[in-house]
C-alpha positions as a printed NumPy array, in Angstrom:
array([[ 33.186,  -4.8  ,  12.435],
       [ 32.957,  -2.505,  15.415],
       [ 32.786,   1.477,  15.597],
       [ 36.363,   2.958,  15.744],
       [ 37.35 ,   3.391,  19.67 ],
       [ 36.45 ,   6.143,  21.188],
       [ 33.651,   6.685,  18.72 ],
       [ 29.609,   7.339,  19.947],
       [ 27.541,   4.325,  19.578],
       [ 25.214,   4.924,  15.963],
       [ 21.61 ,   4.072,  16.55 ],
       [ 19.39 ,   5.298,  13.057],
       [ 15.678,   5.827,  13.547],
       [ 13.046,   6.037,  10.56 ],
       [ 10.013,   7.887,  11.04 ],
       [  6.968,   7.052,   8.344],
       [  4.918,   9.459,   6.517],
       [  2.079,   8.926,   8.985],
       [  4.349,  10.449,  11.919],
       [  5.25 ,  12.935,  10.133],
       [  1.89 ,  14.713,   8.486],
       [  2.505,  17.598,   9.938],
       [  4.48 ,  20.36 ,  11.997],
       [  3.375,  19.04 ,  15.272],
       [  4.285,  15.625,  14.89 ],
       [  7.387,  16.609,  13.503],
       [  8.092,  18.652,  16.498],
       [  6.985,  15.229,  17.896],
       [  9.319,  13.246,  16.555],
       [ 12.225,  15.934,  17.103],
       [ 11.497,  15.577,  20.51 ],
       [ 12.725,  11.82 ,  20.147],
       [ 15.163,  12.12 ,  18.619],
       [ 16.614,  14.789,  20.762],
       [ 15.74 ,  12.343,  23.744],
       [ 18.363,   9.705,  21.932],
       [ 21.102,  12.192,  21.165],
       [ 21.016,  13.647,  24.761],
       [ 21.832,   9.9  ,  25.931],
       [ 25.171,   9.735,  23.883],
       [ 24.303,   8.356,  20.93 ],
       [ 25.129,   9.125,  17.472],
       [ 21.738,   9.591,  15.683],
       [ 21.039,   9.471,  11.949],
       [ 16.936,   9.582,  10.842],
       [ 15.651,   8.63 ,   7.991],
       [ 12.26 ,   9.986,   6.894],
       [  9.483,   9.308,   4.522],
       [  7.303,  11.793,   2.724],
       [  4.754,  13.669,   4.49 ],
       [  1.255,  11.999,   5.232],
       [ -0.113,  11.491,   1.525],
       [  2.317,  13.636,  -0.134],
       [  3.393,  10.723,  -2.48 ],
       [  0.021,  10.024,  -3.218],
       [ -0.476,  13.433,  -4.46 ],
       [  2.811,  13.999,  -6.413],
       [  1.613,  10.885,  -8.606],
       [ -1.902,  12.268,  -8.955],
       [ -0.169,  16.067,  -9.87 ],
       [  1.984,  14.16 , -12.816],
       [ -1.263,  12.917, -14.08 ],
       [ -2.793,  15.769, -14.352],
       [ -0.108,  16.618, -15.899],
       [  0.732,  14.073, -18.678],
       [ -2.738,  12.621, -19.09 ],
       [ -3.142,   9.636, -20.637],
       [  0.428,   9.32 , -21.258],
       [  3.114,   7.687, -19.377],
       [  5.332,   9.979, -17.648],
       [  9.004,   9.409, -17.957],
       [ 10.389,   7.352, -15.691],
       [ 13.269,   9.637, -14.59 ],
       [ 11.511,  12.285, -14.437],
       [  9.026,  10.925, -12.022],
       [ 11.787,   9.79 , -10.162],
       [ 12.972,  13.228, -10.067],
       [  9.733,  14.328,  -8.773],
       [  8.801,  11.627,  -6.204],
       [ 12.32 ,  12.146,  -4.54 ],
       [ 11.239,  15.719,  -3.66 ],
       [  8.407,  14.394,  -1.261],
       [ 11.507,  13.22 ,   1.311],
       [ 13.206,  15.969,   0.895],
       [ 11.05 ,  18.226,   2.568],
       [ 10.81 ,  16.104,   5.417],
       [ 14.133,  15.629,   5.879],
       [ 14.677,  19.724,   5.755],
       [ 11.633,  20.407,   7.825],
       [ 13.202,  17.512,  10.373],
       [ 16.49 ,  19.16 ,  10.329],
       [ 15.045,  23.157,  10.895],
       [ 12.821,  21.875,  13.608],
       [ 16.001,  20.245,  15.48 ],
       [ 17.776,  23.323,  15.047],
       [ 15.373,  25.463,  16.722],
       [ 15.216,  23.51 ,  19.877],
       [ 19.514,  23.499,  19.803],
       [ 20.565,  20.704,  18.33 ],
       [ 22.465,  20.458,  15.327],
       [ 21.439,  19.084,  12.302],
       [ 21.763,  18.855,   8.293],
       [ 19.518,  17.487,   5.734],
       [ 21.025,  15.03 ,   2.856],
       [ 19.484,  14.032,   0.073],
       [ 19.977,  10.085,  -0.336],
       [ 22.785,  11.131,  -3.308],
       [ 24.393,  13.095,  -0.762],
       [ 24.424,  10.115,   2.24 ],
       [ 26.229,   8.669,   0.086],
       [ 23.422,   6.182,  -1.003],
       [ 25.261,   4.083,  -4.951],
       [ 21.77 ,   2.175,  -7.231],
       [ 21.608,   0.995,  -9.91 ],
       [ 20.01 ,   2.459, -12.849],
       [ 16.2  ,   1.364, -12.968],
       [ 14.27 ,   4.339, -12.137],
       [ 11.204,   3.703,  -9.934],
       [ 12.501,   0.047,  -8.435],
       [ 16.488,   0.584,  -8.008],
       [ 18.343,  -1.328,  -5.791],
       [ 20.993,  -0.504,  -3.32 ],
       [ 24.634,  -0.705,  -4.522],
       [ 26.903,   0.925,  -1.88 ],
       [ 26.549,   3.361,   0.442],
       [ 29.588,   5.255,   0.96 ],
       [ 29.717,   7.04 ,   4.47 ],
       [ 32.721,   9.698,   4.913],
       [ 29.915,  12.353,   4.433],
       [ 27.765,  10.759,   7.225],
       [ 31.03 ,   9.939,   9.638],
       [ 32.105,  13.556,   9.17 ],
       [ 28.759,  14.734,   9.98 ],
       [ 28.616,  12.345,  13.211],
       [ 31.963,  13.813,  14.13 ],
       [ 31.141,  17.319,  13.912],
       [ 28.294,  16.98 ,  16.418],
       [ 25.461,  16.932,  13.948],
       [ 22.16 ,  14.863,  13.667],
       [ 21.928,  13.467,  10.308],
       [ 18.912,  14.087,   8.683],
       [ 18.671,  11.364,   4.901],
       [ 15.611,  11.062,   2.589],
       [ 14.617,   7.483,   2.399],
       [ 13.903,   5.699,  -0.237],
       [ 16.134,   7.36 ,  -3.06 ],
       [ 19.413,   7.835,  -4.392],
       [ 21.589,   8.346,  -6.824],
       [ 23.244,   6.409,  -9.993],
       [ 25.956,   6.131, -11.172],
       [ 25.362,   8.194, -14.19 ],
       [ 24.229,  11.052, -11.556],
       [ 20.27 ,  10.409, -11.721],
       [ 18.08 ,  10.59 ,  -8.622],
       [ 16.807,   7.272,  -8.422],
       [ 14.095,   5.633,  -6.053],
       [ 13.831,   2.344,  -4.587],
       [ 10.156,   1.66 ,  -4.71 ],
       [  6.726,   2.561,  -2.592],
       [  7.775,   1.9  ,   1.158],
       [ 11.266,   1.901,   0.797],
       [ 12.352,   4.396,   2.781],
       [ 12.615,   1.08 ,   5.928],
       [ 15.08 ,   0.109,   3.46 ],
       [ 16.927,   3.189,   3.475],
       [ 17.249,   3.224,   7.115],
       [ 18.514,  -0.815,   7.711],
       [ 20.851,  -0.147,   4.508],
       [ 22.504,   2.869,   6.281],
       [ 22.201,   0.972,  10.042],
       [ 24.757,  -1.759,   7.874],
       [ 26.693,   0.574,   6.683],
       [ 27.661,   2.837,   9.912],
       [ 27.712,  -0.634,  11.802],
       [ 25.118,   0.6  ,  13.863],
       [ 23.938,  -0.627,  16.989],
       [ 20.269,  -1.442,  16.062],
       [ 17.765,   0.378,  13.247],
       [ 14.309,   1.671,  15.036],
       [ 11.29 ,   2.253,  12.543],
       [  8.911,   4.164,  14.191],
       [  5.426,   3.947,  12.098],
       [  1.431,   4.245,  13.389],
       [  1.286,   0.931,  14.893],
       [  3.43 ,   0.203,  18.33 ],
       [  5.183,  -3.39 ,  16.965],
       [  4.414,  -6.184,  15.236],
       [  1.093,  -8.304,  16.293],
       [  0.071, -12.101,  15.704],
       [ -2.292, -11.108,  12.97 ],
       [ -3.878,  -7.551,  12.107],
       [ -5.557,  -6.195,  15.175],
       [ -8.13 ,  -5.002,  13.253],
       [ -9.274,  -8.228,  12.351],
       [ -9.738,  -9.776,  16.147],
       [ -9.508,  -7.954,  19.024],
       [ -7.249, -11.256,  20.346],
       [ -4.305, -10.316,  18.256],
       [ -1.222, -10.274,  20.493],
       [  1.452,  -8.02 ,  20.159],
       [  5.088,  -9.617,  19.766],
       [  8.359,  -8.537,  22.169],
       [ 10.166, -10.348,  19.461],
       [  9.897, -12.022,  16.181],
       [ 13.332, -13.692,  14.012],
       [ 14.048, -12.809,  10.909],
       [ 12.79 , -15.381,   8.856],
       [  9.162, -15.341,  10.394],
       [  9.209, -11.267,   9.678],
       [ 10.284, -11.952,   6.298],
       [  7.593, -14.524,   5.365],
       [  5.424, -12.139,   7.512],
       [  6.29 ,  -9.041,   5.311],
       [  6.091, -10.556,   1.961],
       [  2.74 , -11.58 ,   2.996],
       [  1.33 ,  -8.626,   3.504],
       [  2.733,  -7.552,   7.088],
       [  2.92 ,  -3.779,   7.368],
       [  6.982,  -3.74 ,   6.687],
       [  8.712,  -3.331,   3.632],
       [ 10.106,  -6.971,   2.765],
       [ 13.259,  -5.823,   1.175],
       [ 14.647,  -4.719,   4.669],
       [ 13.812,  -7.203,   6.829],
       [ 15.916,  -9.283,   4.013],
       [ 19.064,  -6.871,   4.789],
       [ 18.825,  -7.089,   8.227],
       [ 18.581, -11.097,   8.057],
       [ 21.74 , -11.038,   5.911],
       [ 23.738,  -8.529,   7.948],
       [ 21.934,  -9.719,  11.328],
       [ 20.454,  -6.013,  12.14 ],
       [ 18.365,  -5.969,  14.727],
       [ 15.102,  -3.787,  13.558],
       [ 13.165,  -2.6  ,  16.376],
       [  9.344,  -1.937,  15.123],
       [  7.822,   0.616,  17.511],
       [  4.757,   3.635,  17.617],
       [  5.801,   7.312,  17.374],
       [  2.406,   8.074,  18.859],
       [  3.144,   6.765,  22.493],
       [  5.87 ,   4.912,  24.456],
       [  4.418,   1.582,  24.613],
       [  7.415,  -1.054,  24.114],
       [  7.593,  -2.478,  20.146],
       [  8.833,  -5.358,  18.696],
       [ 12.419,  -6.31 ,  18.072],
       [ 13.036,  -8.397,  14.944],
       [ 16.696,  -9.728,  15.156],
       [ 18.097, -13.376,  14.693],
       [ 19.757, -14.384,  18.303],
       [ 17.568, -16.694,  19.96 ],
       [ 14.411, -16.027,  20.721],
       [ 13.314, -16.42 ,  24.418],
       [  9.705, -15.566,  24.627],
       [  8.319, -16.942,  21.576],
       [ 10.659, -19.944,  20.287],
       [  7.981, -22.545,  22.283],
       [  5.364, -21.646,  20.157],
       [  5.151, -23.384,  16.282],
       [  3.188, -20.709,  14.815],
       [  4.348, -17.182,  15.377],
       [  1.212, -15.569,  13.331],
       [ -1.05 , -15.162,  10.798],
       [ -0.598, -12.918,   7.591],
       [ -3.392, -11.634,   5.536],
       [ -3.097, -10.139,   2.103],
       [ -6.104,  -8.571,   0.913],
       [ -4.581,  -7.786,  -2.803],
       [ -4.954, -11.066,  -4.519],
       [ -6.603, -11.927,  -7.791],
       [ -6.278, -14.721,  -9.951],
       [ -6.004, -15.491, -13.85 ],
       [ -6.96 , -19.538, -14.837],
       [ -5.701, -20.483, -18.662],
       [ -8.161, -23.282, -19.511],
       [ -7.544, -26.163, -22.117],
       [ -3.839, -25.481, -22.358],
       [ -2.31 , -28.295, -24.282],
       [  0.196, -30.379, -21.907],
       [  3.549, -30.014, -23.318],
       [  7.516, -29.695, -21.797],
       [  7.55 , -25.684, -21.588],
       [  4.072, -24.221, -20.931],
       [  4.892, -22.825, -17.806],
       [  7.459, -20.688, -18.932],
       [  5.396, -19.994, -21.774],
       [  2.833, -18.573, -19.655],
       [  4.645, -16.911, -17.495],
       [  7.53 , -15.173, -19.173],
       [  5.497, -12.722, -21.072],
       [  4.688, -11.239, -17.579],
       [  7.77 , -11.458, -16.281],
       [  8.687,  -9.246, -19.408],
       [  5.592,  -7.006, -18.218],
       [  6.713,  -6.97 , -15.051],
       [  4.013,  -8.447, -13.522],
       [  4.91 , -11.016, -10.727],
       [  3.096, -13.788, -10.178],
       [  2.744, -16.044,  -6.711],
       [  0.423, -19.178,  -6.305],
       [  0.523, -21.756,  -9.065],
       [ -1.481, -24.57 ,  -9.658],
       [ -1.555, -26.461, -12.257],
       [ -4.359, -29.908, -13.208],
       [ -3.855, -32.414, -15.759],
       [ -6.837, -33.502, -17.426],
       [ -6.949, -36.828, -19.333],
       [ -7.47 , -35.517, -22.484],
       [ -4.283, -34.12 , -22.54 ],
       [ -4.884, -30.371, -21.766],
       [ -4.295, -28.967, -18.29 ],
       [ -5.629, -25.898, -16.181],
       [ -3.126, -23.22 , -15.643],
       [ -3.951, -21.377, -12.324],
       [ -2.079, -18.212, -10.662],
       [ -2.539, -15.298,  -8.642],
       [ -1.202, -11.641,  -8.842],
       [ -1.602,  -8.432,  -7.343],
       [ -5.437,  -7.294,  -8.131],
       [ -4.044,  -4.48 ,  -9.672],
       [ -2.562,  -6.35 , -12.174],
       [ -5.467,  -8.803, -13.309],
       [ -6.626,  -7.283, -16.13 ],
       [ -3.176,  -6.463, -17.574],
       [ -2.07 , -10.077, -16.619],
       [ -5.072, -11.682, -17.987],
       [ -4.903,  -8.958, -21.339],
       [ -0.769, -10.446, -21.899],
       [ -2.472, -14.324, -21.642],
       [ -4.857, -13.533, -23.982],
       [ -2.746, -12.428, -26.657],
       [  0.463, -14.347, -26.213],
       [  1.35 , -16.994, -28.96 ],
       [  3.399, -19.153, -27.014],
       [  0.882, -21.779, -25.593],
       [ -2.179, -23.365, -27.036],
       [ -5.573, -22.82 , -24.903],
       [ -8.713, -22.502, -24.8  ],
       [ -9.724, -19.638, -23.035],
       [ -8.521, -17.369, -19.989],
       [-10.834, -16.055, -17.244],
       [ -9.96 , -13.389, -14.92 ],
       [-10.935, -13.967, -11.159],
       [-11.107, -11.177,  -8.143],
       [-12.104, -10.48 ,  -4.575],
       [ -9.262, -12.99 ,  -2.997],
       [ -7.665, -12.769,  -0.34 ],
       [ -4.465, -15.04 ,   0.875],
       [ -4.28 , -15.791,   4.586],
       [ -1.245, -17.449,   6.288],
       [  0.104, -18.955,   9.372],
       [  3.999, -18.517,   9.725],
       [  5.824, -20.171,  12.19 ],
       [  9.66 , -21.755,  12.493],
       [  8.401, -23.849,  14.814],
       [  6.196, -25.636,  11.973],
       [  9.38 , -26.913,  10.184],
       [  9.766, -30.59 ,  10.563],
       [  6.197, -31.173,  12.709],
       [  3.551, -32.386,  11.258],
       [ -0.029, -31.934,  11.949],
       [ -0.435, -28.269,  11.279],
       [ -1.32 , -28.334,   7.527],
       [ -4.116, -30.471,   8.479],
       [ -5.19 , -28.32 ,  11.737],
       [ -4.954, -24.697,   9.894],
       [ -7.666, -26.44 ,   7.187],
       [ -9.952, -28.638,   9.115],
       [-10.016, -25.221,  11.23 ],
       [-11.673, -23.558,   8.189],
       [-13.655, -25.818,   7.144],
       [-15.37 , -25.944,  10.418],
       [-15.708, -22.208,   9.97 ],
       [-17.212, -22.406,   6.934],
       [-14.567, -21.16 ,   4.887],
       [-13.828, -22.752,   1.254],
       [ -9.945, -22.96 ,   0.365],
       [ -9.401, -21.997,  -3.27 ],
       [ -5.567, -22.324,  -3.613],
       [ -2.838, -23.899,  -1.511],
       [  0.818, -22.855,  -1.252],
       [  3.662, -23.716,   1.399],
       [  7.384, -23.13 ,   2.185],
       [  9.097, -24.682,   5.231],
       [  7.626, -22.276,   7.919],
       [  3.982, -20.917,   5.9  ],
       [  1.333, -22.416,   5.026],
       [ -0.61 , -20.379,   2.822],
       [ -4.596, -20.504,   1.798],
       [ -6.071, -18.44 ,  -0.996],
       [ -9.687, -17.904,   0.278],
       [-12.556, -15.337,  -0.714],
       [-11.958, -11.937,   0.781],
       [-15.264, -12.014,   2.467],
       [-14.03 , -14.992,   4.355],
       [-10.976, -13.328,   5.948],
       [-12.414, -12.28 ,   9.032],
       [-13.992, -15.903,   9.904],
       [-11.049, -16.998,   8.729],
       [ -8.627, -15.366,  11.201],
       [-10.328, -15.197,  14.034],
       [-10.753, -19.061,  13.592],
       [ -7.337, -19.752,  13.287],
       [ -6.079, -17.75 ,  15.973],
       [ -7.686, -19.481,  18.382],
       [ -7.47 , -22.617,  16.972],
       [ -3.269, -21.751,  17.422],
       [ -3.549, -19.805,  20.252],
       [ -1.681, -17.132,  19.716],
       [ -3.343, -14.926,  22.145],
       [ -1.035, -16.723,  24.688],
       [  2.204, -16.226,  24.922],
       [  4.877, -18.964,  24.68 ]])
C-alpha cells in the first residue's frame, strides 16, 4: 500500500533517552525534526524517557513497596509516565520555535496490546487520530514503548521498546522509512569500544541485524523483526552530529553482500547453570526446562553429554541476572533425577554473523582456530545458518574480538 494521492510523504523518527536528557538536547532534536518537516514531509517522533528517568521510576517504586513486589499494572502505570514527559516537553519545545505539534500518549496513537503488563505485545495500531493530526498540519509527538489494552490499561512493551514503537507506527502510516536516532552514529562491525578497527556499516539486511540484535547489538530485537516482516527500512543514525548512519532494509545489498561475515556480536550478560548426573531418559529436557519457562526465565545455549553410565550433563546459559533464580528453580524441581546443579558466571558469548556464511564452509573452523591461537578457551558452541556463536570467559572478550576481526577482515570494506 501507498499513501493516498496527494498526501505528504510520512517519515517517523525516534529519539532515545540519551538524546533527550535534557532541555538542550531536546531543543536539539527539535531542531531536526523541524529540519524534516520544512522539507515536506509528514513527521511523527517517537520518544523514550529522559536520560535515566526509567531507571529512577523503578528505584522510586522500591522505595516504595520494599521488599514486596509491586503490582504489575500499577508499575505499568508508572513507567508509562517517563515518555510522557518527553513527548510533552518535545511537543512545547516545537511549538515555541512555530511549528505545530501535539503530544499522544501511545493509547491515544492509537497503539491496541495485549494484556501482559510489563512485556505486551503490539496488536493494532489504529491511525485516524494520527492521519487527522498529519492533515491538520501538526507534528505528531507518541510515547514509545506503551499502550493501551483492550480492557483500557496502560500497558508497556518492555525495556527498549520504544524502537518498536516507532517501526510499528512507520508500518502502520506506510511510511517511507523509520530513523532511530540514539548515541552512536550507525551500526559498526563489532563494538567500537572493543577495537579501535571496528568499521562502521552504510548498510546491513535484515536478517544479519536481527541475529546482530538478539546478540547483544545495541537495537531492540523485536523491531528489527517488524521491519524484516513488513520490509521497513530502519535507518540507525547519531543525534549528536550529522555523520551518515546505517540503513538496515532487505533490497540488495551493494556494499557489503561480497563479504561472508558482516560482524561480530558480543554479549557480556551470560551465565550458565550445569545439572550433573541427570538420569538419561525420553523427556529430561523439557523437564528441565519448563519450570523456567513457567518462571519466565529464557534460556539460550544447550548442551547436553551422555555419559556411559547412563546419566548425562545438562548444560545452559541465561541472562546473569537470572542465575541464581534459574539455578534456585533446578534445585528444587521434581521432575528429573540428578545429582547436583552448579551455578557458573563471568561469561560472555561472542559471535560472527554473516549471510554470506550460509552454505560455505571453512568459517566454523577459521573463527576457532583464530581463538585458540589467541589464547582463548571456548566453553560452549551454538550456530544457526548465518552465526556462529562461542561462549567464552568475559575476560577473554577483548582478545577475542580483536582476533577475529582481523582474522575476517572486517575493517575492509567489501
Amino acid at each position: 500500500m501507498t499513501p493516498e494521492c496527494g498526501a505528504l510523504p510520512v517519515i517517523v523518527q525516534k529519539y532515545g533517552g540519551s538524546s533527550l536528557a535534557n532541555a538542550k538536547l531536546i531543543h536539539n532534536a527539535a531542531k531536526r525534526i523541524c529540519s524534516l518537516k520544512d522539507d515536506g514531509t509528514d513527521v511523527i517522533v517517537v520518544v523514550s524517557a529522559m536520560g535515566d528517568s526509567t531507571d529512577s521510576l523503578i528505584a522510586l517504586s522500591s522505595a516504595v513497596t520494599g521488599e514486596a513486589t509491586p503490582d504489575a499494572r500499577e508499575m505499568d502505570n508508572l513507567l508509562s509516565t517517563g515518555e510522557m514527559v518527553s513527548a510533552t516537553l518535545m511537543a512545547m519545545a516545537l511549538n515555541t520555535r512555530g511549528y505545530g505539534a501535539i503530544s499522544l500518549s501511545g493509547g491515544q496513537a492509537g497503539i491496541k496490546t495485549d494484556s501482559v503488563h510489563g512485556s505486551a505485545r503490539i496488536a493494532d495500531i489504529n491511525t485516524d487520530r494520527l492521519r487527522r493530526e498529519l492533515d491538520n498540519g501538526r507534528i505528531v509527538i507518541v510515547a514509545g514503548f506503551q499502550g493501551l489494552s483492550d480492557s483500557g490499561d496502560i500497558t508497556t512493551l518492555g525495556r527498549g521498546a520504544s524502537d518498536t514503537t516507532a517501526v510499528a507506527l512507520a508500518v502502520a502510516m506506510q511510511a517511507k522509512r523509520c530513523e532511530i536516532y540514539t548515541d552512536v552514529d550507525g551500526i559498526y562491525t563489532t563494538d567500537p569500544r572493543l577495537t579501535d578497527r571496528a568499521r562502521k556499516l552504510a548498510e546491513i539486511g535484515f536478517l544479519e541485524m536481527l541475529e546482530m540484535a538478539a546478540l547483544g547489538a545495541k537495537m531492540n530485537p523485536r523491531s528489527i523483526e517488524l521491519g524484516a516482516v513488513y520490509d521497513m527500512p530502519i535507518y540507525v543514525a547519531s543525534s549528536f552530529s550529522d555523520e551518515p548512519g546505517t540503513l538496515i532494509h532487505g533490497g540488495e545489498q551493494t556494499m557489503e553482500i561480497r563479504k561472508a561475515v558482516t560482524g561480530i556480536a558480543v554479549d557480556r550478560n551470560v551465565g550458565k547453570i550445569t545439572v550433573r548426573g541427570v538420569v538419561d531418559r525420553p523427556g529430561i529436557a523439557a523437564g528441565l526446562l519448563q519450570p523456567l519457562a513457567d518462571a519466565g526465565i529464557s534460556i539460550d545455549v544447550v548442551l547436553q553429554n551422555t555419559s556411559s553410565d547412563g546419566t548425562t550433563d545438562f548444560t545452559f546459559t541465561v541472562a546473569q541476572a537470572d542465575v541464581d533464580a534459574a539455578a534456585e528453580i533446578e534445585r528444587n524441581q521434581t521432575n528429573v533425577e540428578f545429582a547436583e546443579v552448579v551455578a557458573g558466571t563471568d561469561l560472555a558469548k561472542v559471535s560472527i554473523v554473516g549471510t554470506g556464511m550460509e552454505n560455505a564452509p571453512g568459517y566454523a573452523a577459521r573463527m576457532f582456530s583464530t581463538l585458540a591461537a589467541a589464547g582463548v578457551n571456548i566453553d560452549m558452541i551454538t550456530t544457526s545458518e548465518i552465526r556462529i556463536t562461542t561462549i567464552i570467559e568475559r575476560s577473554q572478550v577483548q582478545n577475542a574480538v580483536e582476533a577475529l576481526h582481523d582474522a575476517f577482515e572486517l575493517e575492509k570494506t567489501g
